[in-house]
MDAnalysis code that builds the backbone (N, CA, C; Angstrom):
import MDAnalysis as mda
import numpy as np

u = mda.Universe.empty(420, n_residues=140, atom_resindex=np.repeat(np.arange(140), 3), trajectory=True)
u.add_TopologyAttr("name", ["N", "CA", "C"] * 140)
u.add_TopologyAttr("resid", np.arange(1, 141))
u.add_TopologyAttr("resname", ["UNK", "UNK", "UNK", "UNK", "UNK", "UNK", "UNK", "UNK", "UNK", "UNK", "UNK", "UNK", "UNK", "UNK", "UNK", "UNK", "UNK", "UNK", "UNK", "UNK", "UNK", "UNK", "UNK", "UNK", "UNK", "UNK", "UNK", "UNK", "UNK", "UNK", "UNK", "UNK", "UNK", "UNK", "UNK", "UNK", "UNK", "UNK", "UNK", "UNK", "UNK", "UNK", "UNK", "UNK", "UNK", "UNK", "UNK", "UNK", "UNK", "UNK", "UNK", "UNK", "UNK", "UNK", "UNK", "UNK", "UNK", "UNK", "UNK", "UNK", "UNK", "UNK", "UNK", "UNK", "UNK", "UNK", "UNK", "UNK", "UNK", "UNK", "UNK", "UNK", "UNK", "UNK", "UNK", "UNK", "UNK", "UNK", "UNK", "UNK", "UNK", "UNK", "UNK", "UNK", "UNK", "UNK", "UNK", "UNK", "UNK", "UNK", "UNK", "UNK", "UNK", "UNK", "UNK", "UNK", "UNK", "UNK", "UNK", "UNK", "UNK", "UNK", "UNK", "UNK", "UNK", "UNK", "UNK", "UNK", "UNK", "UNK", "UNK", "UNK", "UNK", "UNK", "UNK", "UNK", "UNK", "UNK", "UNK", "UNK", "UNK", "UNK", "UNK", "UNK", "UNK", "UNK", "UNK", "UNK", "UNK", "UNK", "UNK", "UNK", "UNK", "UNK", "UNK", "UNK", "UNK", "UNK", "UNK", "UNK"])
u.atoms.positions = np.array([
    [47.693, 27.839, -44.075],
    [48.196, 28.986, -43.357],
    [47.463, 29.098, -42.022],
    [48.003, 29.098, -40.942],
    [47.818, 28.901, -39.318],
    [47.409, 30.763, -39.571],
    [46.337, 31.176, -38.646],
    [46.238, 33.021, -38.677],
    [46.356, 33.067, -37.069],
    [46.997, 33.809, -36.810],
    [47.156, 34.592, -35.217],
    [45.981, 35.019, -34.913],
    [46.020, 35.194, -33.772],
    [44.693, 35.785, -33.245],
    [44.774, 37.601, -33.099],
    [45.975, 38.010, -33.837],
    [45.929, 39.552, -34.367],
    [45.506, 39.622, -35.195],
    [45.791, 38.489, -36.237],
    [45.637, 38.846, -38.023],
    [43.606, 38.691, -37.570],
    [42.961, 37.592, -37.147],
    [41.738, 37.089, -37.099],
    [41.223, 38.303, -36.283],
    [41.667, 38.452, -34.942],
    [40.938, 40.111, -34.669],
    [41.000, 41.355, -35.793],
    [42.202, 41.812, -36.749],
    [42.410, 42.459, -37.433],
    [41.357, 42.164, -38.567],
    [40.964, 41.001, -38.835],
    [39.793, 40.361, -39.499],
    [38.387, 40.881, -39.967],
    [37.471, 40.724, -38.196],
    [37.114, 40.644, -37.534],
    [36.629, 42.506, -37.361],
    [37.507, 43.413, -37.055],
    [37.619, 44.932, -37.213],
    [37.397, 45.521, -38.353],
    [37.783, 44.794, -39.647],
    [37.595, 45.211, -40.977],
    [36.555, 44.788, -41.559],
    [36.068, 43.694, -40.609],
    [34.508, 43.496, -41.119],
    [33.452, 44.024, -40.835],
    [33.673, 45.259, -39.648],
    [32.749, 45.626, -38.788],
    [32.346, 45.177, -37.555],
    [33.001, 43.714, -37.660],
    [32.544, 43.064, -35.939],
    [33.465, 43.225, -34.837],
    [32.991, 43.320, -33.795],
    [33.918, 43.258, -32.323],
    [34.568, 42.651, -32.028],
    [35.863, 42.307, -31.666],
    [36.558, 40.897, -31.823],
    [36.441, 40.621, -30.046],
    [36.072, 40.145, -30.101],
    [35.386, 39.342, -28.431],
    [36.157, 38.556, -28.591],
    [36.453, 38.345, -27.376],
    [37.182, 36.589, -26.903],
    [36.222, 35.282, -27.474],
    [35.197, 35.481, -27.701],
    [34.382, 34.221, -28.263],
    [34.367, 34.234, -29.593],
    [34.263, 35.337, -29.641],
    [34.262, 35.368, -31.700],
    [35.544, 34.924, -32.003],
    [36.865, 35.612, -31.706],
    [38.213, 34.897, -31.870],
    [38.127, 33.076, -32.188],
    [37.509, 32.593, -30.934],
    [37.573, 31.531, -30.646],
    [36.857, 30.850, -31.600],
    [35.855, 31.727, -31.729],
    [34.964, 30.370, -33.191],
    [35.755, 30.805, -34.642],
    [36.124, 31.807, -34.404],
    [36.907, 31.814, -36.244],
    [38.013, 31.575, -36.317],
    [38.864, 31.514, -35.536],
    [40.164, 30.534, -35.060],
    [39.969, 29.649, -35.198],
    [38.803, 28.356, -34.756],
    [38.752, 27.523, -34.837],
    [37.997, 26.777, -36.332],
    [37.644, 27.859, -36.735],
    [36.799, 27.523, -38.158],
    [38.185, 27.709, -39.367],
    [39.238, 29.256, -39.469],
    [39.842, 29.566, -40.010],
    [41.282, 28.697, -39.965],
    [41.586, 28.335, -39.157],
    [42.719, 27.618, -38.731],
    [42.680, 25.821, -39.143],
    [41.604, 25.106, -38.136],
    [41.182, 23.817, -38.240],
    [41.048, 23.608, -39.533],
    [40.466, 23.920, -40.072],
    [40.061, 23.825, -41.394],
    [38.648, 22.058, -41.540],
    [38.193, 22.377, -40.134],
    [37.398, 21.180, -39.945],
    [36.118, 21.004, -40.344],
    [35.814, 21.954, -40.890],
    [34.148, 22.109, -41.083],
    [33.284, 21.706, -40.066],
    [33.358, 22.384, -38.995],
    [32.733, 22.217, -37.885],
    [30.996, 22.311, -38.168],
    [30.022, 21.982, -37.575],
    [28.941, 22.259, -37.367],
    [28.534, 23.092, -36.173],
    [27.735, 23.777, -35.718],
    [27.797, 24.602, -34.605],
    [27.753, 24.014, -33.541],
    [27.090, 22.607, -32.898],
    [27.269, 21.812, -32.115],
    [28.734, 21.765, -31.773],
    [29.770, 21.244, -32.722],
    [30.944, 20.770, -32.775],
    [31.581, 22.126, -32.406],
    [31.677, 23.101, -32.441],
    [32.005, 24.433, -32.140],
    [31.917, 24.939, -30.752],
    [30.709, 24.265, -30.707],
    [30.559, 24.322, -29.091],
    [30.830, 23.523, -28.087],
    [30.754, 22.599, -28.340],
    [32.045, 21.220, -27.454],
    [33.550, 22.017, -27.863],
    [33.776, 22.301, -29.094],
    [35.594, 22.348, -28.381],
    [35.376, 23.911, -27.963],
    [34.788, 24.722, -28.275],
    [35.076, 26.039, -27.815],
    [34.730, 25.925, -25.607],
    [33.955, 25.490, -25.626],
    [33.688, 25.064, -24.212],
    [34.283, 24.766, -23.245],
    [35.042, 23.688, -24.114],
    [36.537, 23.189, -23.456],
    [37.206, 23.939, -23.055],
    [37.661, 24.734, -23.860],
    [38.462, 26.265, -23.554],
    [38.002, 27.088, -23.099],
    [36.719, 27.355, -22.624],
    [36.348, 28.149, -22.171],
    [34.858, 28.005, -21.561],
    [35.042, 27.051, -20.460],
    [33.872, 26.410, -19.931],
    [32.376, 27.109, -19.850],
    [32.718, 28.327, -19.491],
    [31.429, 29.803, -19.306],
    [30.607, 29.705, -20.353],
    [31.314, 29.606, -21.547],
    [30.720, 29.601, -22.836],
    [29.300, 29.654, -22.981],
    [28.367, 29.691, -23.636],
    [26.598, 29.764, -23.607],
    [26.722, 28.814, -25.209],
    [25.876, 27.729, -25.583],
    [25.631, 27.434, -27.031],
    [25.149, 28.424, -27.795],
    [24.179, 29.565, -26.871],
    [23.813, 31.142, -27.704],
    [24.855, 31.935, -27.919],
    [25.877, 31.680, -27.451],
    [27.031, 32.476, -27.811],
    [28.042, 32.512, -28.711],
    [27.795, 30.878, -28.757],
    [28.548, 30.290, -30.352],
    [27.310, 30.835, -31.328],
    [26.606, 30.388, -30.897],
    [25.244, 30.632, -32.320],
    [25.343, 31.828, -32.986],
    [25.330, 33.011, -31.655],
    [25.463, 33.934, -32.145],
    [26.859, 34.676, -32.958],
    [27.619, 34.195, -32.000],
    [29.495, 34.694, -33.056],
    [28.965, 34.138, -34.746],
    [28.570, 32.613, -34.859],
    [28.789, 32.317, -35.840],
    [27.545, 33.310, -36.644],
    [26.573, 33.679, -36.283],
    [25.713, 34.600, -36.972],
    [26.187, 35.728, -37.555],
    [27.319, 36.035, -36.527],
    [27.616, 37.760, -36.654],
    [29.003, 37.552, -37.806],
    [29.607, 36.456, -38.091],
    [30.466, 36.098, -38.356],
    [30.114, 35.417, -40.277],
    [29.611, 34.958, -40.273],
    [28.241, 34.677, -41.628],
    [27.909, 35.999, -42.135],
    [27.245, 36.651, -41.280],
    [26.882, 38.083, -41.927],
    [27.741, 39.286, -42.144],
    [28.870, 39.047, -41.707],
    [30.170, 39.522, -41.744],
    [31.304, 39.114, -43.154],
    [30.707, 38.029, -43.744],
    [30.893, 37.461, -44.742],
    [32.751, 37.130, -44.395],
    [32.719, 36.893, -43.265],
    [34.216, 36.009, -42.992],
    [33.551, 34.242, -42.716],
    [32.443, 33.854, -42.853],
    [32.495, 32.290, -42.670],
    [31.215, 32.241, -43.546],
    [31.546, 30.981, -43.730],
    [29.727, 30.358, -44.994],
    [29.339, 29.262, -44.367],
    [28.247, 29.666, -43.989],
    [27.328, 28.274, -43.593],
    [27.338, 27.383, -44.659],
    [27.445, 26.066, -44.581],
    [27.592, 25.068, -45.906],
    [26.354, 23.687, -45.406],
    [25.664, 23.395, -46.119],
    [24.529, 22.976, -45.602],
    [24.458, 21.705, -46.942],
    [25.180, 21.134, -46.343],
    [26.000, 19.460, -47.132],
    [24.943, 18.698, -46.692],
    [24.363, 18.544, -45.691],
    [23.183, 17.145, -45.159],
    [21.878, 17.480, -44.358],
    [20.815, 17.314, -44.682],
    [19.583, 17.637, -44.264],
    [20.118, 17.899, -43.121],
    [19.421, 19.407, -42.003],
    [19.428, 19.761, -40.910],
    [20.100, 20.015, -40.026],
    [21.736, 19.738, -40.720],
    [22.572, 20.348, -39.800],
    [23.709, 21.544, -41.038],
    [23.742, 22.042, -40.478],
    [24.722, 23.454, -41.038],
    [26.274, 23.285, -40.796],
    [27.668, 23.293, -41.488],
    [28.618, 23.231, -41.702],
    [28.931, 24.498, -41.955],
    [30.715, 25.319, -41.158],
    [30.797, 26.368, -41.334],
    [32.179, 26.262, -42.026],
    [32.426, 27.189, -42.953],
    [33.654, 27.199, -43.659],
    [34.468, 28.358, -43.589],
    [35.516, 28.906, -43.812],
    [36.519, 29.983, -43.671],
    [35.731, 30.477, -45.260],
    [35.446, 31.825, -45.478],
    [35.284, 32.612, -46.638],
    [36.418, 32.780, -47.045],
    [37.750, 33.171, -46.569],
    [38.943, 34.522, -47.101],
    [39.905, 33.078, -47.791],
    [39.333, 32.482, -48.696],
    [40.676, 31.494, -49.768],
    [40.004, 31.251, -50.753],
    [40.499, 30.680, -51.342],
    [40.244, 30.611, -52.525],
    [38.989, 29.478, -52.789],
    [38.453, 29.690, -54.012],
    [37.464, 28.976, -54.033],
    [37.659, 27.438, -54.233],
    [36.876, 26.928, -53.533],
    [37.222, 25.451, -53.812],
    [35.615, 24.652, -53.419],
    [35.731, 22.734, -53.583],
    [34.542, 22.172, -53.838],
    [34.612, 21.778, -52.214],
    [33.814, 20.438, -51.851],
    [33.897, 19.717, -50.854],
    [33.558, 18.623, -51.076],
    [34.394, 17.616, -50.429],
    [34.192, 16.433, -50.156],
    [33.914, 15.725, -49.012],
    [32.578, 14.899, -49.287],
    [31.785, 14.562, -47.850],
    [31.581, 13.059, -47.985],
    [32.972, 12.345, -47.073],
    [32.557, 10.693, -46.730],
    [31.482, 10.493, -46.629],
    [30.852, 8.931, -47.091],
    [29.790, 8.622, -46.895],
    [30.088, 7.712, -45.721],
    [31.180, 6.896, -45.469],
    [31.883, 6.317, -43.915],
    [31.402, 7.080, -42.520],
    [32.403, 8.430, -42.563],
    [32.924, 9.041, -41.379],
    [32.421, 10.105, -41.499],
    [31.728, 10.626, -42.818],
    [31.039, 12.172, -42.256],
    [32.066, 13.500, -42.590],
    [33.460, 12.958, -42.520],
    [34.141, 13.798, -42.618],
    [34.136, 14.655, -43.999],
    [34.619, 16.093, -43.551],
    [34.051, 16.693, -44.871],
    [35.703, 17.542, -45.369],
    [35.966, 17.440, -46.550],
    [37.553, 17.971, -47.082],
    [37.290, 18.753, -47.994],
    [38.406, 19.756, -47.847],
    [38.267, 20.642, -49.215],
    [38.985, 20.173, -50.238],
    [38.276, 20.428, -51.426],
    [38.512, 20.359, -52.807],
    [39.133, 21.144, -53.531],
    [40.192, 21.227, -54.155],
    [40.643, 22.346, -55.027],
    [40.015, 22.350, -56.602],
    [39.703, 23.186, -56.994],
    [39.085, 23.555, -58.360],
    [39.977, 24.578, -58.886],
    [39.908, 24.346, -60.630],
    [40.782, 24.982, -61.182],
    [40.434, 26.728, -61.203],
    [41.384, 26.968, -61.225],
    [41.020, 28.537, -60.912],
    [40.142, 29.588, -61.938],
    [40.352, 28.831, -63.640],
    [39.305, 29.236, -64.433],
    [37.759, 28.749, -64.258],
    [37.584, 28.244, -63.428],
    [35.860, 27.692, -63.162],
    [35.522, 29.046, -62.880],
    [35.863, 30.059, -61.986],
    [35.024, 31.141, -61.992],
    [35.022, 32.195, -62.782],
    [35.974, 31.809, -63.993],
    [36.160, 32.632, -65.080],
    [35.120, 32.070, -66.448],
    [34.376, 30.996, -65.942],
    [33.977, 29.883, -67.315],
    [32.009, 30.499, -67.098],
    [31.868, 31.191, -66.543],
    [30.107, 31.767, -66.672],
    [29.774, 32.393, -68.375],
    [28.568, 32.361, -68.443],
    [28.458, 32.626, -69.888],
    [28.026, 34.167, -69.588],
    [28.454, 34.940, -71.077],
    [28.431, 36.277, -71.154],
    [26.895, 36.802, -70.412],
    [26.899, 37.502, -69.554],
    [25.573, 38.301, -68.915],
    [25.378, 37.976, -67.600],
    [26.313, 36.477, -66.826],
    [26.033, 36.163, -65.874],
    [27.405, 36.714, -65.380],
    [27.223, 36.708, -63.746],
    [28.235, 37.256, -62.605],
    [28.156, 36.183, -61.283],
    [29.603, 35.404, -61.711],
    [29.533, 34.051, -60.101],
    [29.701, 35.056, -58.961],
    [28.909, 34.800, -58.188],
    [29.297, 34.635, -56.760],
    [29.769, 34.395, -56.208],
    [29.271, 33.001, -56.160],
    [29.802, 31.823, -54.966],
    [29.340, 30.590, -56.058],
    [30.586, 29.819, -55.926],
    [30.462, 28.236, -56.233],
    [30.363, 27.369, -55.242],
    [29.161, 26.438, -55.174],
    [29.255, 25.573, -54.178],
    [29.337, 24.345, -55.355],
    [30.471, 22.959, -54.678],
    [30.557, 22.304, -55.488],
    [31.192, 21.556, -54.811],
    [29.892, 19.800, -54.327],
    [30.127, 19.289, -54.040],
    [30.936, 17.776, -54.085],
    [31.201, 17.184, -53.371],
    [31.417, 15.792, -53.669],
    [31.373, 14.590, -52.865],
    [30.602, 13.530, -53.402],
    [30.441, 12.690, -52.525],
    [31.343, 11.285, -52.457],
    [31.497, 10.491, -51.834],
    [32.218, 9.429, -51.660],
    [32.911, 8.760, -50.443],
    [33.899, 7.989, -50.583],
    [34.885, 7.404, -49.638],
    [35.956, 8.210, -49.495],
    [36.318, 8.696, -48.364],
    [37.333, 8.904, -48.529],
    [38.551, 8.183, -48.243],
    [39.743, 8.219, -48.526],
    [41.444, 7.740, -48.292],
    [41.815, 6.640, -47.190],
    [41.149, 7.546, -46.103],
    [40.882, 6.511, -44.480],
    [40.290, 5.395, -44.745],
    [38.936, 5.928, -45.350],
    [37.698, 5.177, -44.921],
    [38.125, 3.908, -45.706],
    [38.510, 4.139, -47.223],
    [38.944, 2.839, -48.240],
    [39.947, 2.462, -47.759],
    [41.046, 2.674, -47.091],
    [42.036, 1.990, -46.436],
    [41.321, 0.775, -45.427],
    [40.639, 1.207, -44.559],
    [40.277, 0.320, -44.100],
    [39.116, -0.514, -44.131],
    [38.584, -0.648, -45.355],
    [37.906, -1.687, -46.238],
    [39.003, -2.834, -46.966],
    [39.914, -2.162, -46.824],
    [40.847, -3.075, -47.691],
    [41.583, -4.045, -46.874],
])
């Protein structure tokens, strides 16, 4: 599902945050892409579009945006941070060992129903590693 930049400001307002032209831009691009950007990577394409840009300015949207509990930092490989859309459904990730590239996983929808009596899930993080589709295509 593609979100407008009404529905993502409308977002954005219900979370408590300001919907700035930069914040739009990083959760548009986090919510939409579905790329698992790193904040570096956030800041090359947001830049593009908007040359003025500051790297403190991504840093910060994505801060205010994390604590806003509309994006999850996902922290897949020593020292760099991966950001994900919060508002879907829960799912795993899959992280090439090739290309880096990182995909979402679908998990069955009783996994967060399967905790034993006294405990309360949160958050599932649930990874996966391998080749992916591309990458074994062109091994072959």
């Amino acid at each position: 599902m593609k979100y407008s930049d009404r529905q993502l400001a409308e977002m954005l307002t219900g979370a408590g945050v300001r919907p700035s032209l930069h914040r739009l831009a990083v959760l548009s691009t986090i919510a939409n892409d579905r790329c698992h950007p790193s904040a570096d990577d956030l800041y090359r394409r947001i830049s593009e579009q908007y040359p003025g840009v500051s790297r403190t300015t991504v840093y910060n949207s994505l801060h205010a945006l994390v604590d806003a509990g509309l994006v999850k930092e996902l922290k897949l490989e020593r020292g760099v941070s991966h950001f994900d859309f919060l508002l879907q459904p829960p799912h795993g990730h899959f992280i090439c060992s090739h290309c880096g590239r990182i995909f979402d996983m679908g998990l069955p929808p009783e996994l967060a129903d399967s905790a034993d009596p006294g405990f309360r899930i949160d958050a599932i993080d649930l990874n996966f590693k391998g080749i992916c589709p591309d990458c074994l295509a062109k091994q072959q």
